[in-house]
C-alpha positions as CSV (number, residue, x, y, z in Angstrom):
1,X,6.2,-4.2,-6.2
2,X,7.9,-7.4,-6.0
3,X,4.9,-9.7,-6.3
4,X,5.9,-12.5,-8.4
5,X,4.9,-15.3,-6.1
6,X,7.2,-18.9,-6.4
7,X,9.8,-16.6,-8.1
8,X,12.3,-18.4,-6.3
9,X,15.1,-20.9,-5.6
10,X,13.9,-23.7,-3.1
11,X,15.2,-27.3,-2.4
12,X,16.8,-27.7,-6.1
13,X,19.9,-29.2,-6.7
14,X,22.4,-26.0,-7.7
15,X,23.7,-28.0,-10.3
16,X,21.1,-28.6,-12.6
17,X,22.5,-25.7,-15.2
18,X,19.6,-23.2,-15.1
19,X,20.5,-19.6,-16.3
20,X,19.6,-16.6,-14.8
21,X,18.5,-13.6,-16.5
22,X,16.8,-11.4,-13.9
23,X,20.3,-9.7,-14.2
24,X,21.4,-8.1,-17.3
25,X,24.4,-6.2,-18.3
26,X,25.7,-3.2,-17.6
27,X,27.9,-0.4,-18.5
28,X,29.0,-1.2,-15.4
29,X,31.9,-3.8,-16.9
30,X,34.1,-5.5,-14.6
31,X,37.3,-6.4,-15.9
32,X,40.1,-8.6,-14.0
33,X,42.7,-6.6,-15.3
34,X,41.5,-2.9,-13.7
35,X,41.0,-4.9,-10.1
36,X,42.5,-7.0,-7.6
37,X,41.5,-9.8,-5.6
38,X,40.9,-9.2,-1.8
39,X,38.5,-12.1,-0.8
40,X,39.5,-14.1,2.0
41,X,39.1,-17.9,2.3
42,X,38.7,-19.7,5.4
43,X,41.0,-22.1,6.1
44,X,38.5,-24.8,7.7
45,X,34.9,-23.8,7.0
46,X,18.5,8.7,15.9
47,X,17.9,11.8,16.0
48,X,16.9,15.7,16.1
49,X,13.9,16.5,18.4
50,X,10.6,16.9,17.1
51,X,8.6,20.2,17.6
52,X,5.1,18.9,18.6
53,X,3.0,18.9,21.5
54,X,3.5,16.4,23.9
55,X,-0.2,15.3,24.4
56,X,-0.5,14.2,20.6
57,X,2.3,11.8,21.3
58,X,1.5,8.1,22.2
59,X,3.4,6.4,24.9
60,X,6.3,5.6,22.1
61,X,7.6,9.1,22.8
62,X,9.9,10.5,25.5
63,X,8.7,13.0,27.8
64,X,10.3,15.7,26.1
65,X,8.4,15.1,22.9
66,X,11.2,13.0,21.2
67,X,10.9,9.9,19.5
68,X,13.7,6.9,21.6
69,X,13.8,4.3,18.4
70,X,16.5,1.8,19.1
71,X,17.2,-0.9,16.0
72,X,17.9,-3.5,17.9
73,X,14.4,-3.2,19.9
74,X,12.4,-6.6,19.9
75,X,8.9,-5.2,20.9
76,X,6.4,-6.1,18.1
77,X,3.9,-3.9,17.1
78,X,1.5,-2.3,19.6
79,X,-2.3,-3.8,18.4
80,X,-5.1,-1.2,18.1
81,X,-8.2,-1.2,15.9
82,X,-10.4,1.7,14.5
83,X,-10.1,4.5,12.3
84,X,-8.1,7.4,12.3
85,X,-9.0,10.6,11.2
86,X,-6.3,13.3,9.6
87,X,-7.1,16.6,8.6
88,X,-4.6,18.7,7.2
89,X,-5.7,22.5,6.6
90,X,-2.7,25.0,5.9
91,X,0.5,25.5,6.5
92,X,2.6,28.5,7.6
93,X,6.1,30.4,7.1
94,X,7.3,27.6,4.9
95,X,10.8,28.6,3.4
96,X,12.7,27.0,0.6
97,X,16.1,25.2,1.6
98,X,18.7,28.3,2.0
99,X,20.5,28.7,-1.2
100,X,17.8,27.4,-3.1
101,X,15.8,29.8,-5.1
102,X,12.1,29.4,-6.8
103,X,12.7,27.1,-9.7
104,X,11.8,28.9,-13.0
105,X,8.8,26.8,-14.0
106,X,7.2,27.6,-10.3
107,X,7.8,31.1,-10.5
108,X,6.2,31.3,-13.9
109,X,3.2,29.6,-13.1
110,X,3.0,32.1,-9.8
111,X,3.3,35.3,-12.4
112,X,0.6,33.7,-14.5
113,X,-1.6,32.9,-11.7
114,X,-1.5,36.2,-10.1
115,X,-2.0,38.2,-13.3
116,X,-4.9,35.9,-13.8
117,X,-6.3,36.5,-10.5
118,X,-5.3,40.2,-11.0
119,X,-7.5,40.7,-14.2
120,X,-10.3,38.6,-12.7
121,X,-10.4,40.9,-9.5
122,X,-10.1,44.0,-12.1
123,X,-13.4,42.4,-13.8
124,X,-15.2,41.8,-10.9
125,X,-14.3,44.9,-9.6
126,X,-15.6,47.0,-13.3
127,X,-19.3,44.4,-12.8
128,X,-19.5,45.7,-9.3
129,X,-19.2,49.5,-9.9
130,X,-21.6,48.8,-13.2
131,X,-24.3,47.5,-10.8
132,X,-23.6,50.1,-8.1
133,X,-23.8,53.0,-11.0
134,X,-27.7,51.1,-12.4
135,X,-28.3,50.8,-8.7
136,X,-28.7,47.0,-8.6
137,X,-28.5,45.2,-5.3
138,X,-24.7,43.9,-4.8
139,X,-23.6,41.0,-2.5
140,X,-20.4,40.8,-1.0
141,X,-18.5,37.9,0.8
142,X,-15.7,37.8,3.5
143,X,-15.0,34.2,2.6
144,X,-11.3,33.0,1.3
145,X,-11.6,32.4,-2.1
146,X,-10.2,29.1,-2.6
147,X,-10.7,27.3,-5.2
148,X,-11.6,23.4,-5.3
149,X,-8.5,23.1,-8.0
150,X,-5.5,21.8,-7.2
151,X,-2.6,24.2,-7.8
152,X,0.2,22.4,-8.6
153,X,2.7,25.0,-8.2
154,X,2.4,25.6,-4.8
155,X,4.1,23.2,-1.8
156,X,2.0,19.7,-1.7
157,X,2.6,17.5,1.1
158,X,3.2,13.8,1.4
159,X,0.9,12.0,4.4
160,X,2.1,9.1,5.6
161,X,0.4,6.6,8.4
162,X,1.6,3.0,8.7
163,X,3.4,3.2,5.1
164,X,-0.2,4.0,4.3
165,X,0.7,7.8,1.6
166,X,-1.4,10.4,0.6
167,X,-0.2,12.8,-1.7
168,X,-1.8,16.1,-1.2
169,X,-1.9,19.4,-3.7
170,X,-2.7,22.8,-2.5
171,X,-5.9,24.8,-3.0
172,X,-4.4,27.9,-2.4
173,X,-2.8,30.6,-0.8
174,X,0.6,31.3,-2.0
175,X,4.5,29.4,-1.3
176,X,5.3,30.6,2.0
177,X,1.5,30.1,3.2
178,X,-0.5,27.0,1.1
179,X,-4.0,26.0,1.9
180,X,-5.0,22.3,1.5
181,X,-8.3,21.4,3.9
182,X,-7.6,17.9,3.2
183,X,-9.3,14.9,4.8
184,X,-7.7,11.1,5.0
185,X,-9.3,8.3,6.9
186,X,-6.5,5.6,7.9
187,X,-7.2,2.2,9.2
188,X,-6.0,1.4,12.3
189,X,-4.6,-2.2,13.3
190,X,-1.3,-1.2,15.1
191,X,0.1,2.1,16.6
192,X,2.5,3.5,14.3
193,X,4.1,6.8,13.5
194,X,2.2,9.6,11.6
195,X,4.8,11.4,8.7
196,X,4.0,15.0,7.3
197,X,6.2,16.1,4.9
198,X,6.1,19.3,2.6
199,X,7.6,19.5,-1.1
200,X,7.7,21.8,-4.0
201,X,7.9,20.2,-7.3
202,X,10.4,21.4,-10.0
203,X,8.6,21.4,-13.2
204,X,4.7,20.8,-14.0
205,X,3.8,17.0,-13.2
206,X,2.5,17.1,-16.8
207,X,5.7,18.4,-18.4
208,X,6.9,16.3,-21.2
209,X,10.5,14.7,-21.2
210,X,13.0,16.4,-22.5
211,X,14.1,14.1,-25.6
212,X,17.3,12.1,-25.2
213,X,17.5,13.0,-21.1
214,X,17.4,9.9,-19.1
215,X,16.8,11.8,-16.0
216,X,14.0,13.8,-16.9
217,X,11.1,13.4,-14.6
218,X,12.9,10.8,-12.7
219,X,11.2,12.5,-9.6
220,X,14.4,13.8,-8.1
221,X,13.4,17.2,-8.4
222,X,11.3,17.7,-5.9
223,X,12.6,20.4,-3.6
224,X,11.9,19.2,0.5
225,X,10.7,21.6,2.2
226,X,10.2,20.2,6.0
227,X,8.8,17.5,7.4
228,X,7.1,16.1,11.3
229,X,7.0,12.3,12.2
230,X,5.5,11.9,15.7
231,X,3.5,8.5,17.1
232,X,0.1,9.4,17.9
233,X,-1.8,9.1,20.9
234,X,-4.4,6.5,20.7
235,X,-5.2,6.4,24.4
236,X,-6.5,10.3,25.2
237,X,-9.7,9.6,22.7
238,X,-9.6,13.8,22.5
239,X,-9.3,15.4,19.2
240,X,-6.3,16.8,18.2
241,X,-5.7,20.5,16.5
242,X,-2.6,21.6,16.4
243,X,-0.1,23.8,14.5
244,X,3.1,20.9,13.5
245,X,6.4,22.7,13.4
246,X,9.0,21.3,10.4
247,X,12.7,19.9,11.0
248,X,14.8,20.6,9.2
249,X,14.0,24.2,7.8
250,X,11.2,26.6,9.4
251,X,7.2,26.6,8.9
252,X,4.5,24.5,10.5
253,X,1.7,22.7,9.4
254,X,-2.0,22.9,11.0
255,X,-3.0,19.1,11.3
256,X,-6.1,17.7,12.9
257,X,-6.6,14.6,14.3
258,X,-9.7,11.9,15.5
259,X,-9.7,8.5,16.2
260,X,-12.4,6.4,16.8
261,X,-11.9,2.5,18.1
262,X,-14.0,-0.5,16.2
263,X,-14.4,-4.1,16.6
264,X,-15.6,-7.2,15.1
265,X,-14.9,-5.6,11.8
266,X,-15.6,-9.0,9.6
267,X,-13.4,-9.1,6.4
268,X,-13.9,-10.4,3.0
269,X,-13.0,-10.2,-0.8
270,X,-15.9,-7.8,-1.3
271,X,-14.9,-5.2,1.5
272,X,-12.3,-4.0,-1.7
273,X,-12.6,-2.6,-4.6
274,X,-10.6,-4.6,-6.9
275,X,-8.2,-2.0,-8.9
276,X,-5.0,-3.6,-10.9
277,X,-2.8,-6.8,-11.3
278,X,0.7,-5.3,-9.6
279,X,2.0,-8.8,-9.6
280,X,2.0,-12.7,-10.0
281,X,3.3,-16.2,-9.9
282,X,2.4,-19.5,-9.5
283,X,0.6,-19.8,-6.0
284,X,-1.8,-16.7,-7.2
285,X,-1.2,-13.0,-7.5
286,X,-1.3,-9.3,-6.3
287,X,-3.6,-6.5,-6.9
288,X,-3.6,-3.5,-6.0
289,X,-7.6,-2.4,-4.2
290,X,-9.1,-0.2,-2.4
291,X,-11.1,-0.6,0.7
292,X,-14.6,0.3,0.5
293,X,-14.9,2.3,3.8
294,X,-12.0,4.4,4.1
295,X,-10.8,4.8,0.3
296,X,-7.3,3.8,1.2
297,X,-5.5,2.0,-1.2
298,X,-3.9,-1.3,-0.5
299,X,-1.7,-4.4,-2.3
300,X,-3.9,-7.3,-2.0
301,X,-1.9,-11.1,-1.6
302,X,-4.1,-13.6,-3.0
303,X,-2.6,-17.1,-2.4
304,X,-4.5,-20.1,-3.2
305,X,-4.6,-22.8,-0.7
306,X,-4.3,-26.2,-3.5
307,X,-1.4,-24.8,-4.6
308,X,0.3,-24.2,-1.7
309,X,-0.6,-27.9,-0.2
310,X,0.8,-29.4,-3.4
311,X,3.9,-28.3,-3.1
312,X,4.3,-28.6,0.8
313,X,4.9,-24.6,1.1
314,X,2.0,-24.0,3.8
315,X,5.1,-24.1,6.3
316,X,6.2,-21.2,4.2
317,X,3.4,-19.7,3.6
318,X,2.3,-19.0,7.4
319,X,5.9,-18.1,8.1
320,X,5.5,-15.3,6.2
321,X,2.1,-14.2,7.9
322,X,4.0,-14.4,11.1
323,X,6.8,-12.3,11.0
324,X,4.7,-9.6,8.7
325,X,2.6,-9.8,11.7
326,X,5.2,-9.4,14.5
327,X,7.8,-6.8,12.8
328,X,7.5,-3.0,13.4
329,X,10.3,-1.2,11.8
330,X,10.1,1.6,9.0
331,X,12.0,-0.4,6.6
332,X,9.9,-3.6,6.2
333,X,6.0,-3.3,4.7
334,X,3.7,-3.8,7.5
335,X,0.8,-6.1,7.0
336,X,-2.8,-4.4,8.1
337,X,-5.3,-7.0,7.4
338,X,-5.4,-11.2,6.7
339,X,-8.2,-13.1,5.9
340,X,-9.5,-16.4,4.0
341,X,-11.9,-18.2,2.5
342,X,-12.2,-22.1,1.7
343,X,-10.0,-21.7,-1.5
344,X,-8.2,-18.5,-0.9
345,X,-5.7,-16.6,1.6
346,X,-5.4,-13.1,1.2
347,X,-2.5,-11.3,2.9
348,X,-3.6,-7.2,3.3
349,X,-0.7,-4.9,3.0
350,X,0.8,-1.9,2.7
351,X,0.7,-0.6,-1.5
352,X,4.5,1.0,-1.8
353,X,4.1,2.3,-5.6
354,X,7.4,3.9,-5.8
355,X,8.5,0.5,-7.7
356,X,11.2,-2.0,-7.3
357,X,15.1,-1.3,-6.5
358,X,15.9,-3.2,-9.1
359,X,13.1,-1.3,-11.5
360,X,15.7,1.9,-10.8
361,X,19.1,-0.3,-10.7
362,X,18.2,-1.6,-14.5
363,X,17.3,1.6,-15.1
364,X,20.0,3.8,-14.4
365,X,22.8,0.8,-14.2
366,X,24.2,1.3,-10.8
367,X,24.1,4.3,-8.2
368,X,26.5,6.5,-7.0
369,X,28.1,5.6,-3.1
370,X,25.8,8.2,-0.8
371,X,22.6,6.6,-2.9
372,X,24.1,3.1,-2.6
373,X,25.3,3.2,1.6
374,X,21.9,5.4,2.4
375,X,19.7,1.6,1.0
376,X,22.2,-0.2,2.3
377,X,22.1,1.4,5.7
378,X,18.3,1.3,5.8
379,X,18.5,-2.6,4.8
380,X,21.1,-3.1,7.7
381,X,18.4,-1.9,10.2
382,X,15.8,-4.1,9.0
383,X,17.5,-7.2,8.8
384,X,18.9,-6.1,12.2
385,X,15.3,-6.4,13.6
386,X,14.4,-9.7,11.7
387,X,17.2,-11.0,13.5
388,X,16.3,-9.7,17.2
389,X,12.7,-12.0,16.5
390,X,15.4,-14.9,15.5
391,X,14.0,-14.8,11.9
392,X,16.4,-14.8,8.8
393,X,15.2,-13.2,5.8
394,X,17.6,-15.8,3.4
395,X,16.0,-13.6,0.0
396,X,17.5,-10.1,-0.3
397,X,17.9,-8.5,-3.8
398,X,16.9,-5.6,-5.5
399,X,13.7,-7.5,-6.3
400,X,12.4,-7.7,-3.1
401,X,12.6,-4.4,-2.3
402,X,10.7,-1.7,-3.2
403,X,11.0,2.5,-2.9
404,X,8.1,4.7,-1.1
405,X,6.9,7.8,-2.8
406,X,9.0,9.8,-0.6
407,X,12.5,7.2,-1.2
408,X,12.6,5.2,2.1
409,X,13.1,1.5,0.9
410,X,10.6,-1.2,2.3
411,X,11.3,-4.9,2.4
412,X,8.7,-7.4,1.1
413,X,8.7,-10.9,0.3
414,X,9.0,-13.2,3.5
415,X,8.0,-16.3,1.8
416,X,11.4,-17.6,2.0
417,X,11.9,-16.5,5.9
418,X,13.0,-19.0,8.8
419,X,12.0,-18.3,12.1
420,X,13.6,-19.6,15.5
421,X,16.8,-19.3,14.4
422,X,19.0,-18.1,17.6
423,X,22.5,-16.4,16.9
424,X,24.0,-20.7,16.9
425,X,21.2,-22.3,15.4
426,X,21.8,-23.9,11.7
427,X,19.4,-24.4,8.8
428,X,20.0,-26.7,5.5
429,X,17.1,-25.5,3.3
430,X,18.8,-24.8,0.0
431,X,17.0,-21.6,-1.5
432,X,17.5,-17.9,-2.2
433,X,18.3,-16.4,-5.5
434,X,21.6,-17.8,-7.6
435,X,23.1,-14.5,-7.8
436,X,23.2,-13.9,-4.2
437,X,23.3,-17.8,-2.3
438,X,26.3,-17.2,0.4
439,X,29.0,-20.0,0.0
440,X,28.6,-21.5,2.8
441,X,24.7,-22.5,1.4
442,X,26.2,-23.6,-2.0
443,X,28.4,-26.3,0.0
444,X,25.5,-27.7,2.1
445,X,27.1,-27.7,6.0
446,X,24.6,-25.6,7.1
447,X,24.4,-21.3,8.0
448,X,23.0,-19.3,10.5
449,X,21.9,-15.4,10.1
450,X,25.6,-14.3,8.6
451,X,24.2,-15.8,5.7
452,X,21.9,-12.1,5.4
453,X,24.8,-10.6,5.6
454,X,26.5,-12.2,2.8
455,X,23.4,-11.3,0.7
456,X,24.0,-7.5,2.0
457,X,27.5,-7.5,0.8
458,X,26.3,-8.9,-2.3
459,X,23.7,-5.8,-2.9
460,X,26.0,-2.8,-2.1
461,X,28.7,-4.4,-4.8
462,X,25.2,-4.3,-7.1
463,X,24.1,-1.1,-6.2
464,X,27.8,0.4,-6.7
465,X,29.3,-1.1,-9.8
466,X,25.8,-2.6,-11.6
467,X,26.1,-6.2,-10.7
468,X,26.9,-9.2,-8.6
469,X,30.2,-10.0,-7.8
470,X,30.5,-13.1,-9.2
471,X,27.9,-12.8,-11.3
472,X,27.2,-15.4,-15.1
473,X,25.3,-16.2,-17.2
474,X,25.8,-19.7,-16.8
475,X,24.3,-20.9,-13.1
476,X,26.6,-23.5,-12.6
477,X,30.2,-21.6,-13.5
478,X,28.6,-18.6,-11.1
479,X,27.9,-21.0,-8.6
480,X,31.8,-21.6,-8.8
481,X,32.8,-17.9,-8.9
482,X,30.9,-17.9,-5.7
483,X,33.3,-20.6,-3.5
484,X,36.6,-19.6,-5.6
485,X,37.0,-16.6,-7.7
486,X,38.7,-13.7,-5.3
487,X,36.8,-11.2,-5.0
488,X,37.6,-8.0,-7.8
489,X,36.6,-4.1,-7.7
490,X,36.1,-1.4,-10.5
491,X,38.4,1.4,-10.2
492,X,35.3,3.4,-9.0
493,X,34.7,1.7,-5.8
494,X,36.0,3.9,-3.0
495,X,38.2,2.6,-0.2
496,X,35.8,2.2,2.8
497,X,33.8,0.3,0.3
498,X,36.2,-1.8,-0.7
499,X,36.8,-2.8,3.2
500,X,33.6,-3.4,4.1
501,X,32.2,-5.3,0.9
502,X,35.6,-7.6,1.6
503,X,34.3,-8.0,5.3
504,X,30.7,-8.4,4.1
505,X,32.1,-11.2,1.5
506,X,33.7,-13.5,3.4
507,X,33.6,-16.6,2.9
508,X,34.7,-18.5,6.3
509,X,30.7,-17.0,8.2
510,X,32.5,-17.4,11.4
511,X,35.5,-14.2,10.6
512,X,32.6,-12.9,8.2
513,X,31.6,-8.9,9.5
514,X,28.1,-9.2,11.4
515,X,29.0,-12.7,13.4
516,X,28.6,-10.9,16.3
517,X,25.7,-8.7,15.3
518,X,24.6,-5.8,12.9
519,X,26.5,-2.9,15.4
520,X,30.0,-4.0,14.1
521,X,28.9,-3.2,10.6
522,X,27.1,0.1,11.8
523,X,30.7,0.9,13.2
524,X,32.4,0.3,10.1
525,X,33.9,3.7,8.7
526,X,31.6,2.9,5.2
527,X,28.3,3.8,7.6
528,X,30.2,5.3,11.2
529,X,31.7,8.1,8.9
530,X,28.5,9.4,7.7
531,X,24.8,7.7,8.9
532,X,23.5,8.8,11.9
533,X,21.6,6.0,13.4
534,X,19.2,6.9,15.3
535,X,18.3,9.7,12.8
536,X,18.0,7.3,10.1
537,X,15.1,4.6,12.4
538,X,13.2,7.6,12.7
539,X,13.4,8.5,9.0
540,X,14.9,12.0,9.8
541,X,17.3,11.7,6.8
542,X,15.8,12.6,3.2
543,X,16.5,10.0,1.0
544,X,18.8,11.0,-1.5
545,X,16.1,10.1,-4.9
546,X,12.5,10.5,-4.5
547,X,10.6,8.4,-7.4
548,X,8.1,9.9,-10.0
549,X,5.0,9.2,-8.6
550,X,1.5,10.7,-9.4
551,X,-0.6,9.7,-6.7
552,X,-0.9,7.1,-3.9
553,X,-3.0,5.2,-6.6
554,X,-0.1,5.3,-9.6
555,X,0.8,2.2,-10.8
556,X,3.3,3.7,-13.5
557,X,6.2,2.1,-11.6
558,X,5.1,-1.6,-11.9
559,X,4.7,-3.7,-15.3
560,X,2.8,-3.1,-17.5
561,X,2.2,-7.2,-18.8
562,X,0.2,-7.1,-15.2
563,X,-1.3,-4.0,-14.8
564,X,-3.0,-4.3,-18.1
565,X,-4.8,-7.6,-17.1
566,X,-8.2,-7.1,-15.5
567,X,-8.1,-7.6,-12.0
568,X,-10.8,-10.2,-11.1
569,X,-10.5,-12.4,-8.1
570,X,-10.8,-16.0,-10.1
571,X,-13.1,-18.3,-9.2
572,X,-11.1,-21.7,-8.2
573,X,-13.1,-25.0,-8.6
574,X,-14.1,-27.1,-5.2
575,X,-10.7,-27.9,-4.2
576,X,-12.1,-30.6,-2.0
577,X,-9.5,-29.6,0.7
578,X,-10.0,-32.2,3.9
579,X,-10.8,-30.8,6.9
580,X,-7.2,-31.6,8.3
581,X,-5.9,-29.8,5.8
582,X,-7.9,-26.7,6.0
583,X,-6.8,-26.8,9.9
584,X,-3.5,-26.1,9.0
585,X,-4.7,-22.6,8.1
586,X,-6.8,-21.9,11.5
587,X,-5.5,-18.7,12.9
588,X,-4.3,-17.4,9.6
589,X,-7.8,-14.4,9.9
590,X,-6.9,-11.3,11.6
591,X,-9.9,-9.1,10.0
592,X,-9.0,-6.1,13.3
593,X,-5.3,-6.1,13.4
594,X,-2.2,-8.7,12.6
595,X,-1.9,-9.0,16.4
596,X,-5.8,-9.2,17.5
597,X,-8.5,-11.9,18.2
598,X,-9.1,-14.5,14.7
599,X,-12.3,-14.8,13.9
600,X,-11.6,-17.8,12.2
């Protein structure tokens, strides 16, 4: 997770000569002389309908049961505050993808379970005749047998509420028919949609890596079976029980459901239990906790208040509360809880352990086109709705954005966002991250939002050839490359690519693609050809990795240089704040929900 707080560019003058080496290289080479130069210069400056019951649904949800997301929606989150109680039990008639047979490793494990169950139903059977036979009392049960092991070669299923994921493992029963009787409390401080989606892993999660394969357990083995997303209701107060049909493929999946309001829930360091470092810089750090009450697992944003004040980036600072607290989109981590004390703010959000794009960009070097357009198009529709609240994000790279256990990206980092910027307002701040500062920032007259979609352009040509366009080593002569060098492609790059990341990367903002909002680079033939829109807001289309995670509490995926420090909130010595300063921070504490009543 891309917690390294300060990590950034801000108010410094671009030619002070600093290298960057976030960036490394790549087989990826880029040569002039397999490419040609197409950059111009200015010459003056969703969806498939959901099978569930129309009472679970809140009031997000059409009529006929379907879900009407629309990306360029500027409705902030809904805020509501209690717990909510999920309980799934079994599923039903699950099916693997046609074409796709049992992988071998599942299928063994199946022969090996059932002749162990076999012989142990043969010895019971033999103990039971012997007692009969010496006429000993017998007792019989009509119970299931199932077993309070997790079986990991039957379907598990991924529960998702608010980006909050579970990852549960069967019991029992067998492919077609698993048993789970699973129980999740979630908080509650915003309506948002509930996700239910069944897999069936590959190979044993404790299966070593085969030696010398770079893709072994990379986690895209996991076969999909199915999956439901539906907004609950939140109004009715009723319980919920209901059998959850799955799109695509057949099966259901029994879920119920309970939720129960609260109020003047009072929050504090010590309603967590402090688990790992995920993450830090100079303003303070990140850990990963979990809360005491309902055991769910959360990335806690500890920023301390001196060291904002000192270098005049409280500005910043509550920007970034803001617009975690007014977004709702799928792509962007929500913020549940924020809170302070005299020293401290602490920023409650969503823990997304599937680790950073850039984590799988080093990696693997670069990704092929339908990875690289599927992030890309998911990006587009959360900068899209930054920009409907007039906010520019100004920070995108692979850094900043992290992968969910089931592959949806989610944006973090909005300590570098401007707010009230309408489609002709201007801004001058100089910051963002060398590599990806649009031109028209490098020269100092001033951008608006285009300059987001500079930065986009910037991460497809990343994604697709392994790094920047006008990437070195040296910050200055990249800086250069930037306002000059055309504009070259790899061999590789496909035509519609080509035209859009020439679109994207021009360097006159007002002829750049996206001037007159993010549907003109929807309807370019890169995303028009193959991304259905409305399909992809709703999450309806699987992502095309899913990462290797364990559990919702795996921190394999982040650095080890934090994870193996103790996680201890410091103590910070009297920082003798005035009172005038510490009013700057009134109204930061929402302990209910991002939207509801401070308490201080």
């Amino acid at each position: 997770m891309s917690w390294k707080l300060g990590k950034k560019l801000k108010e410094s003058s671009f030619l002070g000569g600093h290298h960057h080496s976030s960036h490394k290289d790549s087989s990826a080479t880029i040569t002039p002389s397999d490419s040609r130069s197409t950059t111009p210069t200015p010459s003056a400056q969703q969806q498939a309908q959901n099978n569930v019951p129309s009472h679970v649904f809140g009031q997000s949800r059409t009529n006929s049961g379907t879900a009407t997301p629309t990306s360029a929606s500027v409705q902030p989150p809904t805020a509501r505050s209690g717990l909510l109680k999920i309980r799934v039990t079994s599923g039903k008639s699950l099916k693997l993808p046609d074409g796709v047979s049992v992988p071998e490793p599942i299928q063994r494990a199946l022969n090996t379970h059932a002749l162990a169950a076999s012989m142990s139903t043969s010895a019971n059977a033999l103990a039971m005749q012997a007692k009969r036979q010496s006429g000993a009392p017998t007792m019989t049960s009509n119970r299931d047998s199932v077993q309070r092991k997790q079986q990991w070669w039957l379907p598990y299923v991924v529960l998702e509420f608010d980006k909050n994921e579970v990852l549960i493992d069967a019991l029992g029963g067998d492919l077609a028919a698993p048993v789970w009787m699973y129980s999740a409390t979630f908080d509650v401080s915003r309506i948002s949609d509930i996700s239910i989606t069944a897999y069936l892993r590959n190979v044993s999660p404790n299966a070593p890596a085969n030696q010398g394969d770079e893709n072994a357990n990379m986690g895209n083995s996991d076969l999909c079976l199915g999956s439901v997303r539906f907004t609950p209701n939140l109004e009715s107060m009723q319980p919920v029980d209901e059998w959850l049909q799955l799109s695509p493929g057949n099966g259901a999946i029994h879920m119920q459901m309970a939720f129960k309001p609260n109020q003047n829930q009072h929050l504090s360091i010590d309603s967590f239990e402090l688990l790992k470092v995920i993450g830090k810089g100079s303003f303070g750090k990140v850990m990963q906790v979990r809360k005491r009450d309902t055991l769910r697992i959360y990335a806690l944003k500890t920023i301390r208040k001196s060291h904002i004040v000192a270098r005049s980036e409280v500005t910043h600072t509550l920007a970034e509360r803001t617009v975690l607290a007014k977004v709702n989109n799928p792509f962007i981590v929500p913020l549940k809880f924020s809170f302070q004390s005299p020293e401290k703010l602490y920023l409650v959000l969503a823990f997304v352990n599937g680790g950073e794009l850039f984590h799988h960009l080093q990696r693997e070097g670069k990704f092929n086109e339908l990875r690289s357009r599927f992030y890309a198009a998911e990006l587009l529709c959360a900068l899209e709705h930054l920009h409907s609240f007039n906010v520019i994000y100004r920070d995108l790279k692979p850094e900043n954005i992290l992968l969910d256990y089931t592959g949806h990206i989610a944006l973090c980092d909005f300590g570098l966002c401007k707010l009230n910027m309408s489609e002709k307002d201007t801004t001058n701040t100089f910051c963002g991250t060398p590599e990806y500062l649009a031109p028209e920032l490098l020269s100092g007259h001033g951008y608006t939002k285009c300059v987001d979609w500079w930065t986009l352009g910037v991460l497809l040509y990343e994604m697709l050839t392994g790094l920047p366009p006008f990437y070195d080593e040296n910050t200055n002569e990249m800086y250069r490359k930037i306002l000059q060098d055309p504009l070259r492609f790899p061999e590789e790059v496909g035509s519609d690519a080509r035209s859009l990341l020439t679109k994207l990367l021009n360097r006159d903002p007002a002829q750049r693609l996206g001037v007159n909002g993010a549907q003109e680079i929807k309807d370019h033939p890169f995303f028009a050809k193959h991304i259905d829109w409305k399909r992809l807001l709703a999450k309806k289309i699987q992502p095309p990795f899913k990462p290797a995670v364990a559990s919702a509490i795996d921190t394999s995926n982040f650095d080890s240089e934090f994870t193996a420090e103790p996680p201890v909130d410091s103590v910070v010595p009297d920082s003798a704040l005035s009172q005038t300063v510490q009013q700057q921070f009134a109204g930061f504490s929402w302990s209910e929900s991002p939207m509801g009543q401070s308490y201080r």
